[in-house]
Phi, psi and omega in degrees: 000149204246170194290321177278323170301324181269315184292338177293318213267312179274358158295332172285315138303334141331268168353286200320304191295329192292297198277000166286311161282333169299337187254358194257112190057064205273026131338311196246176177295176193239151142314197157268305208307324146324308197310301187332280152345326169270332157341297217275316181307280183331296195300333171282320169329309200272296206306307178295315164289350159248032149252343148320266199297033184294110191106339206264307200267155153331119166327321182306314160317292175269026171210341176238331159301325182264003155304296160348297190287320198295289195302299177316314185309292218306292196327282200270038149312301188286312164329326168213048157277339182287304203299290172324330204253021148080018171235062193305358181268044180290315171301331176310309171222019172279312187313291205290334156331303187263016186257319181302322202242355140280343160282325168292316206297311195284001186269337169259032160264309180301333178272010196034067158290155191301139172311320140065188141324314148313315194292315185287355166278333206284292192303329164292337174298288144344275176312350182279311153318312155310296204307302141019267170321303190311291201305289185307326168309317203252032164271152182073051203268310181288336172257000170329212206212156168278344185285311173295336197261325169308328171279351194277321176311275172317291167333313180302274189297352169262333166313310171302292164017266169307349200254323193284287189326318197300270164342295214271345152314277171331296203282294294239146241217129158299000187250031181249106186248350178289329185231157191240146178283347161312282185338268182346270173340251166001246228283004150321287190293323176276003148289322185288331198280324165303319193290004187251307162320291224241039161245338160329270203272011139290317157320299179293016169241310201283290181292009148250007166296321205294315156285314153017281197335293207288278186320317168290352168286326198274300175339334178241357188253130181279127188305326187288321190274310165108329206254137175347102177282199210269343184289288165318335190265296176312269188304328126345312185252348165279347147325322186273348213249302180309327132345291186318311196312345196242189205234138160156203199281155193252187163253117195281196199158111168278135169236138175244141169209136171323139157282125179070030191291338147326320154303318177314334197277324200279323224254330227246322191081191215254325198289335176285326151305344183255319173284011179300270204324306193312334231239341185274335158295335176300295183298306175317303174337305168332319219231028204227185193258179165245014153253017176256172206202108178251153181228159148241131197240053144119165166073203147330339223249122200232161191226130167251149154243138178218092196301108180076048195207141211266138187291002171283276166349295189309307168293347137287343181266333176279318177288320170303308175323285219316320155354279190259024171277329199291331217251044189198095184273140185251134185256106175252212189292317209258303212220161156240093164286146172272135149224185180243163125246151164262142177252081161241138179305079214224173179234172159270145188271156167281352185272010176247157196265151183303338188286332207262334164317308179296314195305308178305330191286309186302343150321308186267332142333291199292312186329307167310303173303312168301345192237042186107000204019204242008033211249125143283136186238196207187124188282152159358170170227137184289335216211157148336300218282323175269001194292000000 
């Protein structure tokens, strides 16, 4: 394949990419990082197609415009790989980064420095800019994705590629017959149309990985609450469960449930029942670690794990809630309601299973409820170790 056939394919596989992204979720809102990135696309689109028509256009046109245009597609390439990895002050240092490298460029166009010299700045500027991209990609590198670190992998090495194509143009001794300055091209140009395939239809796997996440995430969070529902709360707590089995600290667990709350739905309607809840998830929140995990598992009804904490520790920690759920009136539209809660209190064992965890503890709920609710109870103790 000849050097005007790969630059036409990459105007085209832009063009390609630009309408890929106009349709792709065109339902919903684009993040910015797409937006940034259909940018990024266009401008490449146009560069490549007046370094196509280079003799057909103006010189003025196919060599310092369609640079111009080539190095901004790169910029905000790497811009909004930025914009993904959740670093939106990125405008910060691409922009003058690309006001800087149009300006050397356009100035060794204006001294007519040797063709070159123009070719190897144009490509290190591209790979810098490539690299850019690289560097946002492979932040979070240990938690990543095999789709992310592959692309960071790929990306890395066709950057050298293209930055080495640049160089070895300049540099390179006319009495090196082994290798040809075609060649050199050529495999210039077909590292950028791979880097355009897999920085492409990559991109499109990773925000769609991305919602991927974002849905299994939603999948396990009670919409109301903010806080883990029973799906979440169960996966969540099976690590800990698996834990017990081995010797070190143990992990407690709480089941929590408004007393009468039901009346709040009857008496009050229900958007006053959601702000009950809402407001009663707040205060736990309060009196709880940020390693701790409160869930709701439908209805009033709520569950904490307390990661390294002793059923003694736990029963201080179930007497502040139930505290301050009592000493804390939730103020809505209609009412300043009071409320109370029961509590009961277990820790995990290792022979248990998620049905004999819940059950004791809520055994110890009703224990609570039964002797009066506003109340902590405290389950059976299996060991020394709970007495």
């Amino acid at each position: 394949m000849d050097i005007k056939t790969l630059v036409l394919a990459l105007a085209l596989g832009n063009l390609s990419l630009c309408a890929a992204l106009f349709f792709f979720d065109y339902d919903s809102k684009k993040p910015p990082s797409l937006s940034t990135w259909a940018v990024a696309k266009q401008c490449q689109a146009a560069a490549w197609l007046l370094f196509y028509l280079r003799g057909i256009v103006p010189d003025l046109l196919s060599i310092p415009l369609a640079d111009a245009l080539l190095f901004a597609g790169m910029a905000l390439d790497a811009g909004a790989m930025w914009e993904a990895a959740g670093r939106p002050g990125w405008r910060r240092f691409i922009f003058p980064l690309l006001g800087l490298a149009i300006a050397v460029f356009l100035l060794c166009y204006v001294l007519n420095v040797a063709p070159g010299l123009r070719v190897a700045s144009g490509a290190l500027i591209v790979s810098g800019f490539m690299l850019a991209g690289v560097v946002a990609l492979a932040l979070g590198w240990s938690g990543a994705t095999m789709l992310r670190r592959c692309m960071v992998v790929t990306m890395a090495v066709l950057t050298v590629v293209i930055g080495a194509r640049g160089v070895l143009s300049a540099v390179m001794p006319e009495g090196w017959s082994w290798v040809s300055s075609n060649l050199i091209q050529v495999t210039g140009f077909g590292a950028l149309y791979l880097m355009m395939l897999s920085n492409g239809f990559g991109c499109l796997l990773l925000e769609r990985e991305q919602q991927q996440r974002a849905m299994a995430r939603q999948d396990g969070i009670d919409a109301l609450t903010g806080v883990p529902n029973r799906r979440g709360f169960y996966h969540a707590l099976a690590p800990w469960m698996a834990l017990a089995c081995r010797p070190g600290p143990p992990t407690a667990f709480i089941i929590l449930k408004l007393d009468h709350f039901k009346r709040v739905n009857d008496s009050y309607g229900h958007l006053v029942g959601d702000t009950v809840l809402k407001a009663m998830v707040d205060i736990c929140r309060k009196q709880l670690r940020g390693s701790d995990l409160m869930g709701r598992m439908g209805g009033a009804e709520f569950a904490v794990q307390l990661p390294c904490t002793t059923l003694a520790d736990a029963l201080l920690v179930a007497e502040r809630i139930r505290s301050s759920v009592a000493k804390m009136p939730v103020k809505t539209e209609r009412a300043v309601i009071t409320l109370t809660a029961s509590l009961g209190v277990t820790t995990i064992r290792a022979e248990d299973s998620k049905v004999s965890l819940f059950q004791r503890a809520d055994d110890a709920l009703q224990e609570a409820r039964r002797g009066g609710r506003n109340q902590v109870a405290k389950a059976a103790p299996a060991s020394a170790l709970e007495a």
